[in-house]
Every structure is written in structure tokens, then in C-alpha cells.
C-alpha positions as CSV (number, residue, x, y, z in Angstrom):
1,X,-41.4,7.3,-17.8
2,X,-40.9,4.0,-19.3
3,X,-38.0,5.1,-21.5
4,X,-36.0,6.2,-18.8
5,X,-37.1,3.2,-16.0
6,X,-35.6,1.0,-19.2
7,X,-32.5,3.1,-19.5
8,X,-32.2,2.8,-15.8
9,X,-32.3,-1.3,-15.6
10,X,-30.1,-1.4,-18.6
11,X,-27.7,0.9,-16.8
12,X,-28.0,-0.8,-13.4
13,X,-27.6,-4.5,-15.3
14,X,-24.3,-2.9,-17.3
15,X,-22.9,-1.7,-13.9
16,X,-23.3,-4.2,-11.6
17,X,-21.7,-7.5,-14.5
18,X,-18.6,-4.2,-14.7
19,X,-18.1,-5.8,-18.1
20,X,-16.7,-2.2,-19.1
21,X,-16.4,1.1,-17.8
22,X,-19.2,3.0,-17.3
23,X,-18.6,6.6,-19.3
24,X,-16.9,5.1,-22.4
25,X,-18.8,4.5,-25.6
26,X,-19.2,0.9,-25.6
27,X,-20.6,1.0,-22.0
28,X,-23.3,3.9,-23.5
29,X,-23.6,1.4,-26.4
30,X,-24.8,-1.5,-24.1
31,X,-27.2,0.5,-22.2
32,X,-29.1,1.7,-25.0
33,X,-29.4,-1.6,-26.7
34,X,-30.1,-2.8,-23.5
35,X,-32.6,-0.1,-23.0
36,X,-33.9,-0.8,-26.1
37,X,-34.6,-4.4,-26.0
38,X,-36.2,-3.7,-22.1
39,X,-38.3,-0.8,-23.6
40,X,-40.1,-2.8,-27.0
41,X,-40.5,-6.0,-25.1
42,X,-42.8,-4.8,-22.2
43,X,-45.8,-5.1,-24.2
44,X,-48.2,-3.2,-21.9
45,X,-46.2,0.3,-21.7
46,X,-45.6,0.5,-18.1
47,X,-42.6,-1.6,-16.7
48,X,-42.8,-2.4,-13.2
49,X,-40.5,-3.9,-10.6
50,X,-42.2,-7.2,-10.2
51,X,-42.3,-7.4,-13.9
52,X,-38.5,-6.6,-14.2
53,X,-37.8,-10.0,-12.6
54,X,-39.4,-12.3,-14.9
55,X,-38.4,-10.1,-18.2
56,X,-34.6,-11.8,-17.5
57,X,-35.7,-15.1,-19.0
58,X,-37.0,-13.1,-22.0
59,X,-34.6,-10.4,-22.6
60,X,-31.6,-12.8,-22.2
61,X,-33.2,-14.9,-25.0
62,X,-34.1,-11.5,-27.5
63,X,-30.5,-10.7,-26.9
64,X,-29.1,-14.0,-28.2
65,X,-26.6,-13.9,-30.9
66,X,-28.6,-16.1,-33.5
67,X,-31.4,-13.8,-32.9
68,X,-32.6,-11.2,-34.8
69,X,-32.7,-8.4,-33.0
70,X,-32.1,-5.6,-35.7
71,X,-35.0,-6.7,-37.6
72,X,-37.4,-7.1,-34.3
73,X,-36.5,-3.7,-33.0
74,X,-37.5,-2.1,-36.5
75,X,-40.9,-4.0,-36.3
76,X,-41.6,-3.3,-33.0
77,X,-40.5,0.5,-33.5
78,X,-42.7,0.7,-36.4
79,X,-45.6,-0.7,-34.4
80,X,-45.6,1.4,-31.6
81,X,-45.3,4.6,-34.5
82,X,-48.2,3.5,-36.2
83,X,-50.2,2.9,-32.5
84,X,-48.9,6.3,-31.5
85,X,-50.4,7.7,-35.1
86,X,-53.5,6.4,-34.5
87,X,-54.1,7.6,-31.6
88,X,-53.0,11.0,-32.7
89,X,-50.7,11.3,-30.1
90,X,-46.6,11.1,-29.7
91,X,-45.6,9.4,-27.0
92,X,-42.2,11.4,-25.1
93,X,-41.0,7.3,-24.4
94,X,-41.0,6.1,-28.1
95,X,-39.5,9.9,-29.0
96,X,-36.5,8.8,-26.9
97,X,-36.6,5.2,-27.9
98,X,-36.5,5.9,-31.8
99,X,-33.6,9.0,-30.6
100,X,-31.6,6.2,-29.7
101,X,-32.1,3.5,-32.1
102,X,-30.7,6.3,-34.6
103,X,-27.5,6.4,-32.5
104,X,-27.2,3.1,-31.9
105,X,-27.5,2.3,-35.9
106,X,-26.0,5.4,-37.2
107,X,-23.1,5.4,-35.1
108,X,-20.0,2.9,-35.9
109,X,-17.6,2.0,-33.5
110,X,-14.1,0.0,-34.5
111,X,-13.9,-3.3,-32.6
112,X,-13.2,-6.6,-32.4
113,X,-14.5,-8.9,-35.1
114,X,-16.5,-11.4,-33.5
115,X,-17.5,-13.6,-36.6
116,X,-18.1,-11.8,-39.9
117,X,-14.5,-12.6,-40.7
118,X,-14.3,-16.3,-40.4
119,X,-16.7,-18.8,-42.7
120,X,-18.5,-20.5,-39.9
121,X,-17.4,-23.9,-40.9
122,X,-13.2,-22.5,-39.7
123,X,-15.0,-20.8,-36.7
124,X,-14.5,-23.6,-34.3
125,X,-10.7,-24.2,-35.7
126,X,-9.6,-20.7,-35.7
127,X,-11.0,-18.7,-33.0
128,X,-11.1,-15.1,-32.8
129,X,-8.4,-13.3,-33.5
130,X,-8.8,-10.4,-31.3
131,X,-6.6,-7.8,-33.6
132,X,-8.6,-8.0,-36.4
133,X,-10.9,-4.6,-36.3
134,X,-13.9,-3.4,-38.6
135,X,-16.1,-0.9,-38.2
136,X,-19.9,-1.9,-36.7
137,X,-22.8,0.0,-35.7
138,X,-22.8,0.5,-32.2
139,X,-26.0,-1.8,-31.8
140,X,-23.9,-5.0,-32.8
141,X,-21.3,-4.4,-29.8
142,X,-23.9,-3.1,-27.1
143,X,-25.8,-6.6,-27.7
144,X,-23.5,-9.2,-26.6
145,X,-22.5,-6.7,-23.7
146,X,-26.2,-6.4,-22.7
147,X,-26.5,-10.0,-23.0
148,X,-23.9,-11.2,-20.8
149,X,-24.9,-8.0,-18.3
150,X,-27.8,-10.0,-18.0
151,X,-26.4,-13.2,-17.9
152,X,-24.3,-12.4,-15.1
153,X,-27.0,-10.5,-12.9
């Protein structure tokens, strides 16, 4: 059940900031980042309400774009396998979890180049230039949505 109470704040936090329409591709890659990063950070496998609350703080900084969030999710992933190994168990909430971490890495979507593009050092000259396009895994768009969902909640 905590899979899907994850997949329901991310999806409550995505709606209510309306940052982009809910149904479209970009909207189902912010709510399983978000989902994601809700999921691996509640430490004690059962995410409550009163919990939810203070997690904002913390999920708003793992979200951050200087953050590496690619490389924690693959760490905490692997963790929970190996706990779920040695218990000799699967666990039905890390099935989905890892289900949609291969999505959400597996799956590119063309958008807006937000950085790779420009050297930092022309970055604060240049600005984005919104028509430039390349192809990203859909993790790298849902983050910044699911941090400024948050933000604005």
C-alpha cells in the first residue's frame, strides 16, 4: 500500500500546482518521479498522513536540481532489493517502485533543454532558449515538475 499512497500524494501535489495537464506524458512523468522520491525516502515502509506533512521540507530538497537524484534512487532501490532478499520475501510496493523506475529511465521524451546545452559559465548570459529540443529520459523532466508541484503546495 505504500506504492500507491506515494503515487497518490505525487498525483494530488501534480494536480493541485496544475503545472501541466493531468493525462499527458509529462504529467505521468512527474508523478512517478514524484512517487518515487515520496516512496525511497520514507525510511520506515509505511507513510502516514502526519508524516506526509513534514516529508515537504525533505522531498523539496531530494528533488533539487544540483542533487543527485538518479544515483540516490539506484542506491536506495538496490537497498530495499537486497532487504527484500534477505528476508526472502518480495515486496508488491518495491515491485511497482522498480516497474516504474524502468519507465521513467527507459522512456525518453523530446523537451526543452534546460542546461546541457549551454557551458555554465554563458548560462547566466544566454538563457534558455526554449526551441532547442533533445531527447531525455522521462526522469529528468518529471523532477523539476515534481519539485515545483511541491514548491507550490
Amino acid at each position: 500500500m505504500a506504492w500507491l499512497y506515494a503515487e497518490y500524494i505525487a498525483d494530488e501535489l501534480l494536480r493541485t500546482g496544475n503545472l501541466i495537464p493531468p493525462g499527458t506524458i509529462e504529467f505521468r512523468a512527474g508523478r512517478e518521479t514524484l512517487a518515487l522520491t515520496i516512496y525511497l525516502s520514507d525510511s520506515s515502509d509505511e507513510l502516514s498522513g502526519i508524516r506526509v506533512v513534514s516529508s515537504l521540507d525533505e522531498w523539496l530538497s531530494l528533488t533539487t536540481y544540483d542533487h543527485p537524484w538518479e544515483t540516490w534512487v539506484r542506491e536506495r532501490l538496490a537497498d530495499r532489493t537486497a532487504t527484500d532478499r534477505r528476508r526472502e520475501e518480495a515486496s508488491p510496493d518495491l515491485e511497482l517502485a522498480l516497474a516504474s523506475w524502468r519507465w521513467l529511465s527507459g522512456t525518453e521524451l523530446l523537451a526543452t533543454d534546460l542546461g546541457g546545452a549551454i557551458p555554465s559559465h554563458q548560462a547566466a548570459d544566454l538563457g534558455v532558449d526554449e526551441s532547442e529540443r533533445v531527447w531525455t529520459p522521462a526522469w529528468q523532466l518529471g523532477l523539476p515538475l515534481g519539485h515545483l508541484a511541491i514548491h507550490l503546495f
